[in-house]
TORVOPA-118042 format. One record per residue (C-alpha): x, y, z; residue in three letters. Coordinates in steps of 0.05 Angstrom, whole numbers, plus 32768, in hexadecimal, padded with zeros to 4 digits. Each point is the difference from the previous one (the first is absolute). Layout:
XYZALA/...
end
This chain:
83DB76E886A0UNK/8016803D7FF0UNK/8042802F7FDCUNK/802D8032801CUNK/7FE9803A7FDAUNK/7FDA803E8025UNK/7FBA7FE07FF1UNK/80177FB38009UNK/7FEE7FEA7FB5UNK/802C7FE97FCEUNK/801C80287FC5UNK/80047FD97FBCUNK/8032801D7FD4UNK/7FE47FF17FB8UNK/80417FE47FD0UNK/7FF97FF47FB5UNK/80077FB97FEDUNK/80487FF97FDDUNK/800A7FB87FDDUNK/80377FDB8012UNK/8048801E7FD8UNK/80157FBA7FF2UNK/7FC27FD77FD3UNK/800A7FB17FF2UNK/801B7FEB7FB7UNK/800B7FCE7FDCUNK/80478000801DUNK/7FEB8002803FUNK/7FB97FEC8004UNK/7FF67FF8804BUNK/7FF3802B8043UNK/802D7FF38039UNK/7FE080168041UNK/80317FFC8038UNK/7FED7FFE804AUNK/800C7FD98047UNK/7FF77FC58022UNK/7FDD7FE8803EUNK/803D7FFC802CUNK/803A80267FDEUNK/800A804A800AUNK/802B80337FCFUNK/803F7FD97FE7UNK/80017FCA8038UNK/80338029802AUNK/7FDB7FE38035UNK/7FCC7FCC7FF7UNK/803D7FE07FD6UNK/80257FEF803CUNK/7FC07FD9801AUNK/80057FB37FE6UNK/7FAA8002801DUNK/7FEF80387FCEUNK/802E7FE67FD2UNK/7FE27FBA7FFBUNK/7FBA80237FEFUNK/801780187FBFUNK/804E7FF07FF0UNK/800D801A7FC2UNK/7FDE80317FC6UNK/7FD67FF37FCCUNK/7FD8800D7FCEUNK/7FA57FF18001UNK/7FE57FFA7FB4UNK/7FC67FE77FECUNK/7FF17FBC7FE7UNK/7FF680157FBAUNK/803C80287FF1UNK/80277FCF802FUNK/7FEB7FCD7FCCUNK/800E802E7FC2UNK/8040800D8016UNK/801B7FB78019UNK/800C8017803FUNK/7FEE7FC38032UNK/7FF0800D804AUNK/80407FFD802DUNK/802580117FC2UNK/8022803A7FEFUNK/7FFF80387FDDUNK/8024803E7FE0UNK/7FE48043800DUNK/801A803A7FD6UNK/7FF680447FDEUNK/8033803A7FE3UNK/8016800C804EUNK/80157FC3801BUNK/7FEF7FA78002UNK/7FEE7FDB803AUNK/7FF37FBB800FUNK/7FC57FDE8024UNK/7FE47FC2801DUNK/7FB67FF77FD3UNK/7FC18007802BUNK/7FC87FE67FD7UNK/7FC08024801CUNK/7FB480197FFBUNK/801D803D802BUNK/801580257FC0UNK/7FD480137FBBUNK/80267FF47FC1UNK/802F80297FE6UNK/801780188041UNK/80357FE38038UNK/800F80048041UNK/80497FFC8028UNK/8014801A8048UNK/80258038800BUNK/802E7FEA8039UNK/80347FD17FE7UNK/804980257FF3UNK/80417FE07FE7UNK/80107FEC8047UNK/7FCB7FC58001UNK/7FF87FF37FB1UNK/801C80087FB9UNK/7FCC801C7FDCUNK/7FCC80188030UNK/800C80447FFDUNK/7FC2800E7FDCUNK/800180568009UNK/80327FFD7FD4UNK/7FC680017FC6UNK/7FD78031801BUNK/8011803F7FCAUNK/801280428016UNK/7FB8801D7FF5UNK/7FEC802D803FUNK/7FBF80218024UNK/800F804A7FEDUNK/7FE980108039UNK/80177FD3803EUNK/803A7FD87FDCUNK/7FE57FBB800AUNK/801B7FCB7FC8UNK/7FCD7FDB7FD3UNK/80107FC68023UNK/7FBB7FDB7FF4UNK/7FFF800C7FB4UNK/803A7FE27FDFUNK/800E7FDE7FC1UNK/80257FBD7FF9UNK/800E7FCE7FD1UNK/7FFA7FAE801EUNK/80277FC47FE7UNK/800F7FBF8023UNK/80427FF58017UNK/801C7FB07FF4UNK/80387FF6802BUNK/801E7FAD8002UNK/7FF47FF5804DUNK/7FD980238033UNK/801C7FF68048UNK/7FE2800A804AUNK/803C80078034UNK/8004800C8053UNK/8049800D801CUNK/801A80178039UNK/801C803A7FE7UNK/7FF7802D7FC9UNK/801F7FE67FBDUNK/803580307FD7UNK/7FF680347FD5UNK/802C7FD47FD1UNK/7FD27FCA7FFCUNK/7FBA80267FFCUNK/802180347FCDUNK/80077FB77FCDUNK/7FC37FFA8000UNK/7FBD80117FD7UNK/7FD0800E803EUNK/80048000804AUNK/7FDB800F8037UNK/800E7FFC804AUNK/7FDE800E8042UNK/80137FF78053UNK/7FF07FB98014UNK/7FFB7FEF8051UNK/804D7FEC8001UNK/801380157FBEUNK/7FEC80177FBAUNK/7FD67FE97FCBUNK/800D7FFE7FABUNK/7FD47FF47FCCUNK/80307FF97FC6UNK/7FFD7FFB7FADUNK/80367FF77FCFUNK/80257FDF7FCEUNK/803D7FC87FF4UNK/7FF77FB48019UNK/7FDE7FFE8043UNK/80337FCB801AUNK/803D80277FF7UNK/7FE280478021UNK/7FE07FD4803EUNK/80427FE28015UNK/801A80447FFAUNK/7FD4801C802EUNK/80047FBC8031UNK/803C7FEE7FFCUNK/80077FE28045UNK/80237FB77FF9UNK/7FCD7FEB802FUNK/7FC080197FDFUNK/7FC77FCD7FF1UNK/7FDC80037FBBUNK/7FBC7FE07FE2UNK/7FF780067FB2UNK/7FB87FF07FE7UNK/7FEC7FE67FBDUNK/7FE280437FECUNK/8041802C8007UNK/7FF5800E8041UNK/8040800A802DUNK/80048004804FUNK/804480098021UNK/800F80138045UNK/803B80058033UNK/7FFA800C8049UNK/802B800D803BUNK/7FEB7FD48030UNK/7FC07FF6800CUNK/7FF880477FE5UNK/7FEF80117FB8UNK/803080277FDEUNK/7FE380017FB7UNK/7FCC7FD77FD4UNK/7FF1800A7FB9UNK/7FC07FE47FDBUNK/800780107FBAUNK/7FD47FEF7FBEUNK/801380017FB1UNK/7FB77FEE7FF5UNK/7FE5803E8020UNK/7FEF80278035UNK/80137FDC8044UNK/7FCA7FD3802BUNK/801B800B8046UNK/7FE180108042UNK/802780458005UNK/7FDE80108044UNK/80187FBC8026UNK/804B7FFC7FD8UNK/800480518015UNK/7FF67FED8049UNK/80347FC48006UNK/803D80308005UNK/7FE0800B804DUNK/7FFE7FBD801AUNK/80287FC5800CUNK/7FEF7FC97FD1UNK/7FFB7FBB8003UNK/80047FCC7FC5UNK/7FBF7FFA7FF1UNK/7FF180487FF4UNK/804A7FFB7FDBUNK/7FDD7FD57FCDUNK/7FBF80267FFCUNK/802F80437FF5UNK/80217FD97FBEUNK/7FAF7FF57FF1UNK/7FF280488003UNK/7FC67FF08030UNK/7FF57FED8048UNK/80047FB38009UNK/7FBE7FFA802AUNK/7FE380227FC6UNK/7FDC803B802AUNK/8014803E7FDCUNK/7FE180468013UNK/7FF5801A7FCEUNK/801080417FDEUNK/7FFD8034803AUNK/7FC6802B800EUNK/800680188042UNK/80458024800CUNK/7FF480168048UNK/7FF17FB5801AUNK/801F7FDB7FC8UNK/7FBC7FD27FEEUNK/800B7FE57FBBUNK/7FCC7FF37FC9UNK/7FEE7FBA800EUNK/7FEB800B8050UNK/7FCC80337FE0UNK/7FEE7FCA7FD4UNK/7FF57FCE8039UNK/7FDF80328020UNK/7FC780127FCDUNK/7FF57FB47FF3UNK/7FF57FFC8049UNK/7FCD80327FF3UNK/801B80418012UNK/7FCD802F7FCFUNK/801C8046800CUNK/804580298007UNK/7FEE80048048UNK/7FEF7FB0800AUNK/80457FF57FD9UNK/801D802B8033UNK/7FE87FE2803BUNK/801B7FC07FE1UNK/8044800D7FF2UNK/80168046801DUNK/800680197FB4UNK/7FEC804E7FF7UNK/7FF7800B804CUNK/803380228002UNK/8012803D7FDAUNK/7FC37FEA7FCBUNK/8028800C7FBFUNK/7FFA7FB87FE6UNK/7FB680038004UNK/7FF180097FB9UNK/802E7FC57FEEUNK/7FD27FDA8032UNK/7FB780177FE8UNK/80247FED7FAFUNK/80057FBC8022UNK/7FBB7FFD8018UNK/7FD780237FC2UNK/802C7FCF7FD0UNK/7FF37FB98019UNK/7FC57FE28027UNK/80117FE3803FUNK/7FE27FB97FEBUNK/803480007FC7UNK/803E80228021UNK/80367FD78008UNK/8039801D8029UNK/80377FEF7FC9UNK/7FD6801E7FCAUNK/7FFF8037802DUNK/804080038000UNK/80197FF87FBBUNK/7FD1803E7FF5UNK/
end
């Protein structure tokens, strides 16, 4: 309770208000905060080699409101391009309440190494603190615009796919996978013609759904090697966390067919994760406040989620002050 000054109480240092160098316009008529994330730290030098972390939050993106989401045409798990005067990124769309309008939000931590176009410091503008140096890296000004590409794709491999591959394309992002890597992936051409180029195994399996939806996979083994879900229609409906975690186990044919589904074949997903440091997924909190767990601490006891280091706690209280236990279901839960 108190300073380390002779007399033990603080000294306030009294700083004229200066207004930020770089004002929205109608060129570019939106604020781009930029920050972190819940289990990535600086540029993923480390937390980037961790597939757990990594599953939390796998690739950046970009929170906007509802209303300028709508203005704009940007749809949530779309993406979007992110520009001013000093340099363009591209982001997956986060449709939220979390931001007001006119202003954005993207993470700080993704570099070239894990994406295309995360790099989002490159439009902060050179405007300083006199004083201390420090960028205005919570005040700058961006321009939005959705970004159409012909096919979105979802991949796990063994190994990390080539420069020469992810440098055809419009947007990539990867992360570490237990066994492997993870892609999220965007471009254009026909979707047939780049998915046999990237499985081109003889013996690869392949499912193609009515609604442009293509799954191809090869394995050595009873190992998978690769698998590929990709859409034309959109964004791709796939249970990333289960496909992510099949490069670590020996499969069997049932699961085979549930991979070329995109979903387990019992059915029982987990859900988006929550808790990184026990790996307890969205829908066992679900199950877990319909069997009437009320609090952070009853969820807790439940599942083992946030007794541990505690930083998925405010995920787990949005849970709780959003849906009423009598109406939860654990897959609404988890769709959330």
């Amino acid at each position: 309770g108190e300073f380390f000054t002779d007399d033990h109480r603080a000294r306030f240092v009294a700083t004229p208000f200066l207004p930020a160098l770089s004002q929205p316009s109608k060129k570019r008529p939106y604020v781009l905060n930029t920050g972190r994330v819940r289990d990535h730290w600086h540029t993923l030098t480390r937390t980037g080699k961790s597939p757990r972390l990594s599953a939390h939050t796998a690739e950046p993106f970009l929170e906007i409101c509802p209303e300028d989401a709508d203005r704009l045409g940007l749809h949530p798990a779309g993406l979007a391009e992110v520009k001013n005067e000093y340099g363009r990124v591209a982001l997956r769309v986060l449709v939220t309440d979390r931001v007001q309008p006119g202003t954005v939000f993207a993470p700080m931590h993704w570099t070239a190494r894990y994406s295309s176009g995360g790099r989002v410091d490159c439009l902060v503008a050179p405007n300083v603190d006199p004083v201390s140096g420090q960028p205005e890296s919570k005040h700058s000004v961006v321009s939005l615009a959705p970004l159409r590409p012909d096919w979105f794709a979802f991949v796990v491999c063994r190994t990390e796919l080539p420069g020469q591959v992810l440098g055809k394309l419009d947007y990539w992002a990867s992360a570490r996978a237990s066994g492997g890597w993870r892609y999220e992936l965007a471009g254009c051409g026909k979707l047939q013609e780049w998915a046999e180029q990237l499985c081109p195994d003889i013996l690869a399996v392949q499912m193609i759904r009515a609604n442009g939806q293509i799954a191809r996979a090869s394995f050595q083994d009873d190992s998978l090697d690769i698998c590929l879900i990709a859409s034309t229609s959109g964004p791709v409906s796939a249970d990333r966390g289960w496909l992510a975690g099949l490069l670590a186990v020996d499969m069997d044919e049932t699961t085979r067919l549930g991979l070329l589904a995109g979903r387990p074949p019992s059915g029982k997903s987990s859900g988006r994760l929550i808790c990184s440091c026990l790996g307890v997924g969205s829908v066992a909190i679900g199950e877990a406040i319909q069997a009437g767990s009320r609090s952070v601490e009853g969820v807790g006891a439940a599942t083992g989620a946030g007794t541990n280091c505690g930083s998925c706690k405010p995920e787990i209280r949005a849970f709780l002050e959003k849906l009423k236990p009598e109406e939860t279901s654990p897959h609404t839960l988890a769709a959330e």
